[in-house]
C-alpha positions in Angstrom: -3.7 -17.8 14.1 -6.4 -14.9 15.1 -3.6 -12.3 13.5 -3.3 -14.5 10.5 -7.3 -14.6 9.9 -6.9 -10.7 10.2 -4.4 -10.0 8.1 -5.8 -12.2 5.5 -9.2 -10.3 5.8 -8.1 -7.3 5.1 -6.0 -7.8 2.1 -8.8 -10.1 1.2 -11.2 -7.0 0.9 -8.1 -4.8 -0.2 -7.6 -7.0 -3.8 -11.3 -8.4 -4.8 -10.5 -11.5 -6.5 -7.9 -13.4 -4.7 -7.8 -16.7 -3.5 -7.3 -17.3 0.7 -4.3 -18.9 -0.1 -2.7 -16.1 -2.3 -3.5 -13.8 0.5 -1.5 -15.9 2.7 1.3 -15.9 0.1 1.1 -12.0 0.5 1.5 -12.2 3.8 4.4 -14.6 4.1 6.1 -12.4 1.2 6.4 -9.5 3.6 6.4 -8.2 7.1 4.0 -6.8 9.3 5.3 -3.3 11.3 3.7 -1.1 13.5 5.0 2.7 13.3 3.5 5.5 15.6 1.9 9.3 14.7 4.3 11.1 12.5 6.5 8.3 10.8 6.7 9.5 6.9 7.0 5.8 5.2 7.3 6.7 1.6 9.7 10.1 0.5 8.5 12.1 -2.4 11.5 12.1 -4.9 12.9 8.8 -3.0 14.0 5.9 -4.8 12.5 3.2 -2.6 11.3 -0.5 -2.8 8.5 -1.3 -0.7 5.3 -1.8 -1.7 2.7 -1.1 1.7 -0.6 -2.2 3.1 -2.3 -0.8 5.6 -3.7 -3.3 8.2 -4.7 -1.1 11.3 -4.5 3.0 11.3 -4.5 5.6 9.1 -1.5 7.2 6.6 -2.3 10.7 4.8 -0.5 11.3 1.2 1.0 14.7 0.5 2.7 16.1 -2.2 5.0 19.2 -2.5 3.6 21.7 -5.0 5.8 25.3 -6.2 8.3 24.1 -4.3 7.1 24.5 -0.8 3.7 23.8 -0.8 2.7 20.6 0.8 -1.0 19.4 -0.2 -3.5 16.5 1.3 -4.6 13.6 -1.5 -6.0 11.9 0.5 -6.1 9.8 3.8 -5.8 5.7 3.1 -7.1 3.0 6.4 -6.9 -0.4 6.2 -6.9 -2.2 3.0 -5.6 0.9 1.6 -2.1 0.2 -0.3 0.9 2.6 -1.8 3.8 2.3 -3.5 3.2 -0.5 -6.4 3.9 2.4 -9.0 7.3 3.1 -8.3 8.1 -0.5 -7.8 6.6 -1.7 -11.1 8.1 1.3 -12.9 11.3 1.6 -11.0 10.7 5.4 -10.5 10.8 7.8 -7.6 8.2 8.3 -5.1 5.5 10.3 -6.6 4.4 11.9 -3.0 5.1 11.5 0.4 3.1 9.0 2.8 2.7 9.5 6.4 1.1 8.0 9.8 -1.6 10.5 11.2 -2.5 8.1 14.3 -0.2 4.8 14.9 -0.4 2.7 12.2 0.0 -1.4 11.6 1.2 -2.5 7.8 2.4 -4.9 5.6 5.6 -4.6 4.0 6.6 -6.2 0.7 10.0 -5.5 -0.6 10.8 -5.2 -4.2 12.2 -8.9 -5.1 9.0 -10.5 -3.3 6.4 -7.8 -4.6 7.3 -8.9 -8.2 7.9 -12.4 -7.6 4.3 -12.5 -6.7 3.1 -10.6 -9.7 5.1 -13.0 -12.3 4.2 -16.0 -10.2 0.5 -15.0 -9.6 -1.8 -14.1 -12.8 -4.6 -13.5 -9.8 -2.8 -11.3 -8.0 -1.5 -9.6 -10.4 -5.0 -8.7 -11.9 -6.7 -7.7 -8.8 -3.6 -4.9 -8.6 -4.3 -3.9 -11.5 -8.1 -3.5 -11.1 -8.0 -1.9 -7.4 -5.3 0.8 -9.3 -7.4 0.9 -12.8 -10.1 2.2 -10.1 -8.9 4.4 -7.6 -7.1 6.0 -11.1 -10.7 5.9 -12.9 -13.0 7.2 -9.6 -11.0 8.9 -7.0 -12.5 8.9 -3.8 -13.0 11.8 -1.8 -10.6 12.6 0.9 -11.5 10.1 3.8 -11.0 11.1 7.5 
C-alpha cells in the first residue's frame, strides 16, 4: 500500500490536474521496473511503444548529431516522463534515453497509454499541458 501511495505521488506531481483515482488507473495500466546504470530504454530511430515515467533515479536524453556526435538534452528524475510523442504520432524515437544511476519507472505500453487518453479527458489534458510546457520553457539541463 506504502508503494502504491508513492507511486501515485509522483505521477500526481508529474500531471497537475488529475484525480487520485486516475493516477491509480495509470498505475494499474502499466508496470513498474527497475533497470540499473547504463540501460538505454528508448533507441533513437526505434520504432517502439512505451510510454515511461520515472519514479526513482535519473535517465539522461541524447541525441546523435552529423552522424556520430552524441549530445546531452537534458537529464529527467522522477516525475519526469518520455516517449508520449512517438506513441501518439506513431513515429520513431526522436533521441535516445538512458539510466545514469539505477533507475525505477513506470511502463505503459501503447494499447493502454491510448486507452487512457480516449477514456480520460483529464488525463489526457494534463499530457498535453506538462508537454505544451516543457515545449514552451525548457528547463535547463538538471543534474
Amino acid at each position: 500500500m506504502a508503494e502504491q501511495t508513492a507511486l501515485r505521488e509522483v505521477i500526481l506531481s508529474a500531471f497537475p490536474g488529475i484525480e487520485p483515482a486516475q493516477a491509480d488507473e495509470m498505475i494499474a495500466s502499466g508496470r513498474v521496473n527497475a533497470y540499473p546504470d547504463g540501460v538505454t530504454l528508448c533507441h533513437e530511430g526505434s520504432q517502439e511503444s512505451v510510454f515511461y515515467i520515472i519514479l526513482s533515479g535519473q535517465v539522461q536524453v541524447t541525441k546523435q548529431f552529423n552522424g556520430s556526435e552524441e549530445r546531452l538534452l537534458k537529464r529527467l528524475g522522477p516525475g519526469g516522463f518520455f516517449g508520449e510523442m512517438a506513441i501518439v504520432h506513431n513515429a520513431p524515437r526522436a533521441a535516445n534515453v538512458t539510466t545514469t544511476v539505477p533507475t525505477t519507472v513506470l511502463e505503459i505500453y501503447k494499447d493502454s497509454f491510448t486507452g487512457l487518453l480516449e477514456n480520460s479527458k483529464s488525463v489526457s489534458l494534463a499530457i498535453i499541458r506538462e508537454v505544451s510546457r516543457l515545449i514552451q520553457s525548457p528547463q535547463e539541463l538538471q543534474s
